[in-house]
PLY file of the C-alpha trace (Angstrom):
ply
format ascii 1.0
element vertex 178
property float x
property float y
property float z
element edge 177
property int vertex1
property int vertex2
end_header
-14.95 -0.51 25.79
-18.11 1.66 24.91
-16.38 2.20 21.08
-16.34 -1.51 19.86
-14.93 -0.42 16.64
-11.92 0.31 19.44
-12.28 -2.41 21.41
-9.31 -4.73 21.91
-8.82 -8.34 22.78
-8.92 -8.62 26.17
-6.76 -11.90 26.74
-3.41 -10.19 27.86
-1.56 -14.06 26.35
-2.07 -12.84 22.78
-0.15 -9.55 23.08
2.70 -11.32 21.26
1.03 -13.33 18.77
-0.86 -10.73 17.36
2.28 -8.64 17.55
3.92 -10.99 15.18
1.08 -12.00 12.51
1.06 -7.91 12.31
5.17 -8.18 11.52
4.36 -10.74 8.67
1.34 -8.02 7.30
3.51 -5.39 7.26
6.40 -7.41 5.40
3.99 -8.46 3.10
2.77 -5.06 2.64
6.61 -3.58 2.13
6.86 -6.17 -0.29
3.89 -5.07 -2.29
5.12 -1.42 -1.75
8.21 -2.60 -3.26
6.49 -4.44 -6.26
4.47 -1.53 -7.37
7.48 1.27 -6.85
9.21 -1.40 -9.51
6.35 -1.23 -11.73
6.06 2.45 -11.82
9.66 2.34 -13.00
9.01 -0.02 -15.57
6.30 2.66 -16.49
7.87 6.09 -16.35
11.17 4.69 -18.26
9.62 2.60 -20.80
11.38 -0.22 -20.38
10.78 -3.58 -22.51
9.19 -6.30 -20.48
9.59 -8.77 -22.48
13.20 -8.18 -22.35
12.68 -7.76 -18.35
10.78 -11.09 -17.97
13.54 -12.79 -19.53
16.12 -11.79 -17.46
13.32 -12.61 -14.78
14.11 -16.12 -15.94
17.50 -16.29 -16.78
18.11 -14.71 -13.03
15.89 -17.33 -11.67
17.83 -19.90 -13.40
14.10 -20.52 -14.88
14.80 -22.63 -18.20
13.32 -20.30 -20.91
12.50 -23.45 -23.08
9.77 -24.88 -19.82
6.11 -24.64 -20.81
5.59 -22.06 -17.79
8.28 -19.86 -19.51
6.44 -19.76 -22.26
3.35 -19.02 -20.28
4.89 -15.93 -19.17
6.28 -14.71 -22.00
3.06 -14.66 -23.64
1.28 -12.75 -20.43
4.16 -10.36 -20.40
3.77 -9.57 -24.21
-0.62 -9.02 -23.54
0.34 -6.34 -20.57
-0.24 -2.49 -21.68
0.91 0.52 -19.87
-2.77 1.32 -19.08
-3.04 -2.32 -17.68
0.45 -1.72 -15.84
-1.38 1.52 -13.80
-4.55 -0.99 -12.95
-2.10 -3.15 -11.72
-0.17 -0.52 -9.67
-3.70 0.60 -8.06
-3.98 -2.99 -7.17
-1.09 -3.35 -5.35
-1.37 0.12 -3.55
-4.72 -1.11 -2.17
-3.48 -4.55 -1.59
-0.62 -2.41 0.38
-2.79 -0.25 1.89
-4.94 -3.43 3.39
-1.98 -4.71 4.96
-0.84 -1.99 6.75
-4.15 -1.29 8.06
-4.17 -4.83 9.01
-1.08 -4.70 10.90
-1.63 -1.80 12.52
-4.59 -2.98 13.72
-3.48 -6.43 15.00
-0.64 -4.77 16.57
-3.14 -2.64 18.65
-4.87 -5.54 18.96
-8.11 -4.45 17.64
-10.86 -6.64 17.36
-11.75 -5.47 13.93
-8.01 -6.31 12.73
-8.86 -9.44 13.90
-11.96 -10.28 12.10
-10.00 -8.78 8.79
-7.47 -10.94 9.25
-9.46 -14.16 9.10
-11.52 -12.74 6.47
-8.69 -11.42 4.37
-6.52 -14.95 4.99
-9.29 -17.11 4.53
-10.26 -15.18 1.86
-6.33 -16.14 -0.30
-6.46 -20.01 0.70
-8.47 -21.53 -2.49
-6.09 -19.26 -4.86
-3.41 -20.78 -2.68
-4.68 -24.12 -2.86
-4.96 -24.15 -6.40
-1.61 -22.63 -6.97
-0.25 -25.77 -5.02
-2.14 -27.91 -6.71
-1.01 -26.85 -10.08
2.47 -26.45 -8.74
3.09 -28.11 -5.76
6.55 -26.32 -4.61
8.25 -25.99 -0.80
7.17 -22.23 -1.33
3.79 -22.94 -2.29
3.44 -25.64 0.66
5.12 -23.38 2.69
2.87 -20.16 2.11
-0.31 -22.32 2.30
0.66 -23.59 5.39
1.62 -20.46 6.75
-1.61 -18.56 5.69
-3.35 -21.80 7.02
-1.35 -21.65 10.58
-2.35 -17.60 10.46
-5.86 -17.71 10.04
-6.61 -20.28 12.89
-4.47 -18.57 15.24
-6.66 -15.59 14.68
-10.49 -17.81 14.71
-8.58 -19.12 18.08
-7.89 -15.53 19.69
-11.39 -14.62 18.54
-13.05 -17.76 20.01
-10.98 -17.31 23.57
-11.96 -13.84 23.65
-15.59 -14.45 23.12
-15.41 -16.88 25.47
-13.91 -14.61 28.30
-16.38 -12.20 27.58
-19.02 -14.54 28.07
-17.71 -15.45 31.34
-16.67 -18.93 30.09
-13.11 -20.65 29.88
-11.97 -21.19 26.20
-13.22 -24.59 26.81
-16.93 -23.31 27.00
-16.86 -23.84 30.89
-18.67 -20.89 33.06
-16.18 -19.12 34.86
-18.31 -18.48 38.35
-17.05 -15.16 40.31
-13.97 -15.54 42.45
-12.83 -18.60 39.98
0 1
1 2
2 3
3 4
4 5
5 6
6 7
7 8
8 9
9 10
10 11
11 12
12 13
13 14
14 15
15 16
16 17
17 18
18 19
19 20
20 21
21 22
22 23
23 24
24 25
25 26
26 27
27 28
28 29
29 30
30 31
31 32
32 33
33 34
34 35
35 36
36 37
37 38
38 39
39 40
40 41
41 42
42 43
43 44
44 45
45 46
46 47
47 48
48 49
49 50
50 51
51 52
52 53
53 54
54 55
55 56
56 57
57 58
58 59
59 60
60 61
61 62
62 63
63 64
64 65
65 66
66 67
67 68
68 69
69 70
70 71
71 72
72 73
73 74
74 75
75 76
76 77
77 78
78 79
79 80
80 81
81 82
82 83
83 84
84 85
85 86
86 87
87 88
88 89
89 90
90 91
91 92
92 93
93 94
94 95
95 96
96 97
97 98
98 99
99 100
100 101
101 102
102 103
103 104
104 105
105 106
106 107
107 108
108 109
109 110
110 111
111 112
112 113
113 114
114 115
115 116
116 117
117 118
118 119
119 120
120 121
121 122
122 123
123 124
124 125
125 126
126 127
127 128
128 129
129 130
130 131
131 132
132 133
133 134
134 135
135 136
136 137
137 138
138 139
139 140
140 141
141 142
142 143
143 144
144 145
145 146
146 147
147 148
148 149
149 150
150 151
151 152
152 153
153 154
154 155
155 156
156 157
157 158
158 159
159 160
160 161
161 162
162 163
163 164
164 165
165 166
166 167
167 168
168 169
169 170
170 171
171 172
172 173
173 174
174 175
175 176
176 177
């Protein structure tokens, strides 16, 4: 334990938990891996978004006459190539963060830990917002999820302070021999 940027949780009951919010990082990482390989295609063959983002709609069985159609028309007609590659750099680091991430939890490292609440709890105004504006299943259901996530993590962090401290996660001292 003398490298704390190495240390690891030391409550063996978390081995699986962590192991899975690291499954859902990395999926959401492959996903943004995916997103930005699709934009640098877009890119490097010129392609016409506007004519993309309308079969975005049409395969979404989005009605292209709705107000948010419209909306996102209009945003795909304002995006440049140059603001295409920001974009792109964006998502790599995005990427890049939740690989880390998972990598990290799946060790279970304590700093993947304290990333993880940061980063989550970082994503749940936008989130709340979005469901606010448009409250969907999906949008309940990511908000919930991220929600679910990020005290999961606080509560591995808490127990593990507390077991460090020689205390049960209640905040009782844990006397030797106990």
């Amino acid at each position: 334990m003398g490298n704390s940027h190495l240390a690891t949780t030391s409550h063996p009951d978390h081995h699986r938990g962590l192991r899975t919010v690291a499954l859902i990082e990395a999926i959401k990482g492959v996903l943004a891996v995916g997103a930005g390989l699709a934009l640098v295609e877009v890119i490097r063959h010129d392609v016409d978004l506007e004519d993309v983002a309308h079969n975005v709609l049409v395969a979404l069985r989005i009605d292209p006459d709705l107000r948010i159609s419209h909306y996102f028309l209009r945003q795909v007609e304002r995006v440049s190539d140059a603001n295409l590659w920001n974009i792109v750099a964006i998502i790599a680091l995005y990427a890049s963060l939740r690989f880390v991430e998972s990598f990290g939890l799946w060790r279970q490292r304590i700093w993947a830990e304290w990333l993880a609440i940061v980063s989550g709890a970082i994503y749940l105004p936008f989130k709340l917002r979005a469901l606010i504006r448009h409250p969907t299943p999906i949008h309940w259901a990511i908000l919930l999820i991220n929600i679910v996530i990020v005290l999961y993590i606080v509560y591995v962090r808490w127990e593990d302070i507390q077991q460090r401290h020689g205390r049960t996660p209640t905040g009782r001292l844990v006397e030797n021999g106990d």
